[in-house]
C-alpha positions in Angstrom: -67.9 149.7 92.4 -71.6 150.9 92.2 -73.0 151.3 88.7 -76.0 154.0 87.9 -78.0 153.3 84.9 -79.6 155.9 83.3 -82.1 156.6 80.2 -81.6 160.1 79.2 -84.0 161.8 76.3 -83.0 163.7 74.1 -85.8 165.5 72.5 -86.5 168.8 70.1 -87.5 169.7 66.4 -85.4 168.0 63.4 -82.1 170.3 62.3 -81.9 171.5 66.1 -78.2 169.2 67.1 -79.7 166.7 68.3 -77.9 163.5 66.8 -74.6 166.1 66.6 -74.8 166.7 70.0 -75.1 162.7 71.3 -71.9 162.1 68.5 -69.8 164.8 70.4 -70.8 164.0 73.9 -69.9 160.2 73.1 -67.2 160.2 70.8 -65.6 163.9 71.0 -66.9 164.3 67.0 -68.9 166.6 65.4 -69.8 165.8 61.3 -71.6 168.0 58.9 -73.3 165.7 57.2 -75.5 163.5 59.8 -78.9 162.3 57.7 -81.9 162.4 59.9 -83.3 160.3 62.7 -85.8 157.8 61.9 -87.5 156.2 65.2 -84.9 156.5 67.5 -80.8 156.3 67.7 -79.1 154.4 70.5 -75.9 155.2 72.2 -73.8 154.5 75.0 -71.5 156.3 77.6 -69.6 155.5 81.1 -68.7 157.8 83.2 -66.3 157.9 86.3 -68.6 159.9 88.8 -66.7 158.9 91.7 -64.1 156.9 94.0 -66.8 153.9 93.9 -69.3 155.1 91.6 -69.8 155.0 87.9 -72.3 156.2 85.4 -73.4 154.7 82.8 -75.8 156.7 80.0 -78.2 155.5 77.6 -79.0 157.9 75.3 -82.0 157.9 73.9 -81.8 160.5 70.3 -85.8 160.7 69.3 -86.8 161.8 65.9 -88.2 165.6 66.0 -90.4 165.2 63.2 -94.0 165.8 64.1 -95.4 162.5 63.7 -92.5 161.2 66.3 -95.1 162.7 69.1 -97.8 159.9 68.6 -95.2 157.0 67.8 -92.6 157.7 70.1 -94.7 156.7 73.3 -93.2 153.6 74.0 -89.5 154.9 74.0 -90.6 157.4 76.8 -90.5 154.4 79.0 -88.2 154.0 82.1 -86.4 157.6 81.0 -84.6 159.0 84.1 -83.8 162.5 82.5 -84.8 164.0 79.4 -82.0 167.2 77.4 -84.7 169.1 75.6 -82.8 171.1 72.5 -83.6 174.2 70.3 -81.8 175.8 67.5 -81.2 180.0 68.5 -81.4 181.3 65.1 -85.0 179.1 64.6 -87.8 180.5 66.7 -90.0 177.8 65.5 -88.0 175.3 67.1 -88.2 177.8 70.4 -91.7 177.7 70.5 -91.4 174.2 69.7 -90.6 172.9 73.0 -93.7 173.7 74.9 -95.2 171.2 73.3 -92.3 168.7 73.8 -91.9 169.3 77.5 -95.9 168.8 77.7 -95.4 165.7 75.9 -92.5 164.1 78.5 -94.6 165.7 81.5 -97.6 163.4 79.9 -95.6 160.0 79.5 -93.2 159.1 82.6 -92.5 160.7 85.3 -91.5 160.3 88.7 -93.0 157.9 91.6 -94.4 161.3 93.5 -96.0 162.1 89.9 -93.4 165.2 89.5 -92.0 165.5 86.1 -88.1 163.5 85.2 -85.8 166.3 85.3 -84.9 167.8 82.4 -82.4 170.5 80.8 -83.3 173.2 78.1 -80.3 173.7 75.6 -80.1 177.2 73.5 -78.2 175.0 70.6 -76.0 176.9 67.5 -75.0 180.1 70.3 -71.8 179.8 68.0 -73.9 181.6 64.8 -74.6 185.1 64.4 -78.3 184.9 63.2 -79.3 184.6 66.4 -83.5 184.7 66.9 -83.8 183.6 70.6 -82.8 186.1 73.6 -81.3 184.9 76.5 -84.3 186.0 78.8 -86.5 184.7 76.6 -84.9 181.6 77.4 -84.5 182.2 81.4 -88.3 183.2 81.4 -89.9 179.9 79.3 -87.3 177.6 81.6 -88.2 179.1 84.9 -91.9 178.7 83.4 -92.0 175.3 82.7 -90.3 173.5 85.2 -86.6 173.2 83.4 -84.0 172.7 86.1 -81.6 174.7 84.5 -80.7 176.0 80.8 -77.5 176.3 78.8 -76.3 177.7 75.6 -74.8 175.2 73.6 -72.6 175.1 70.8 -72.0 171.6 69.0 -69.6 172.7 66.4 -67.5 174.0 69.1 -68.1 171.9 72.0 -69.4 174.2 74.2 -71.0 173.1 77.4 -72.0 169.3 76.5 -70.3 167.9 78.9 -71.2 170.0 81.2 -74.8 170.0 80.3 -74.7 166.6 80.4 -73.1 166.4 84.1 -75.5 168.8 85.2 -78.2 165.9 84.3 -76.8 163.1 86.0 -76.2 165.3 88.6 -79.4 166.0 89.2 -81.1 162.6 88.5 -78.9 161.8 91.0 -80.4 164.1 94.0 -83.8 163.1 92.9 -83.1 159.6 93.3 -82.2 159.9 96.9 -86.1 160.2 97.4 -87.8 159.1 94.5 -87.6 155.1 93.0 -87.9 154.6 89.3 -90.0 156.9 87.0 -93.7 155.5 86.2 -94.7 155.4 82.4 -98.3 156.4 81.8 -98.0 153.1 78.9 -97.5 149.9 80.2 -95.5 149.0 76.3 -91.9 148.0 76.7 -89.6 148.8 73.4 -87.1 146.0 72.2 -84.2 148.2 70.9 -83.4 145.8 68.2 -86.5 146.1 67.0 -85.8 149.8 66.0 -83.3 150.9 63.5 -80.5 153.2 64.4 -80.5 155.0 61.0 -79.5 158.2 62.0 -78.9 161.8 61.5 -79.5 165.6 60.4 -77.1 167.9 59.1 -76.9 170.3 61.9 -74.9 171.8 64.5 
């Protein structure tokens, strides 16, 4: 049985789902009452991907605070895929994500210098105050080099999993002609060196 290892990011502004999205993905829950992310959170998940093939994830949930963009250099490191997140009914956290997607572009990337892939999520879809229009959305992803974008909801489960398949999936097809991504820092991170105190009330 072949095993793929993968670092996934996932990055955005604090309150968007970030820490409730990883807690759904990996164990089916979603909790109101998550405190935030400090540094970063560390989680695991295997996946069958195929008669001989496995998949396994670690998940990488980075704090959204601003100062998180000058310490969080090192945990860029070795990422093979980054899920980029956004809350609909907050347009700051919308406008937001040029400057995180600059940010990954500027720390690892691929051996051919392209940027990791990486997925835009429309988070909260589920709530009526919505802010952010769905071609808004399609226009900045198209834009910036997203390979895709999804609306998700975490409270209701909509389209983690898939978002998340989507990822591998494509990590996968860039693999077949790149190596491992380069970092732009030569600093490794010892992830016991980090606390894993966690989370944000959110969605």
């Amino acid at each position: 049985m072949k095993e793929h290892v993968m670092k996934i990011l996932i990055v955005g502004n604090p309150t968007v789902g970030k820490t409730s999205f990883v807690q759904q993905y990996v164990s089916g829950q979603f909790n109101k009452t998550y405190k935030t992310t400090v540094g970063v959170d560390f989680s695991v998940k295997t996946l069958p991907w195929s008669d001989n093939e496995t998949v396994r994830l670690h998940i990488w949930d980075i704090a959204g605070q601003e100062y998180s963009f000058s310490v969080t250099r090192t945990y860029f490191r070795g990422a093979l895929g980054c899920v980029l997140m956004f809350d609909v009914t907050n347009s700051n956290s919308f406008l937001s994500c040029l400057q995180w997607k600059q940010d990954l572009n500027n720390k690892v990337m691929l051996p051919s210098g392209a940027p990791i892939p990486c997925i835009l999520l429309a988070n909260k879809c589920d709530l009526p105050e919505r802010v952010v229009t769905a071609d808004s959305i399609a226009r900045f992803s198209k834009k910036n080099g997203f390979f895709a974008w999804m609306e998700t909801s975490v409270k209701d489960n909509k389209n983690i999993g898939e978002a998340m398949r989507r990822l591998v999936q494509e990590i996968l097809s860039v693999q077949s002609s790149e190596d491992q991504p380069l970092s732009r820092k030569e600093d490794n991170v010892d992830l016991h060196s980090h606390d894993a105190t966690n989370h944000q009330t959110c969605c």
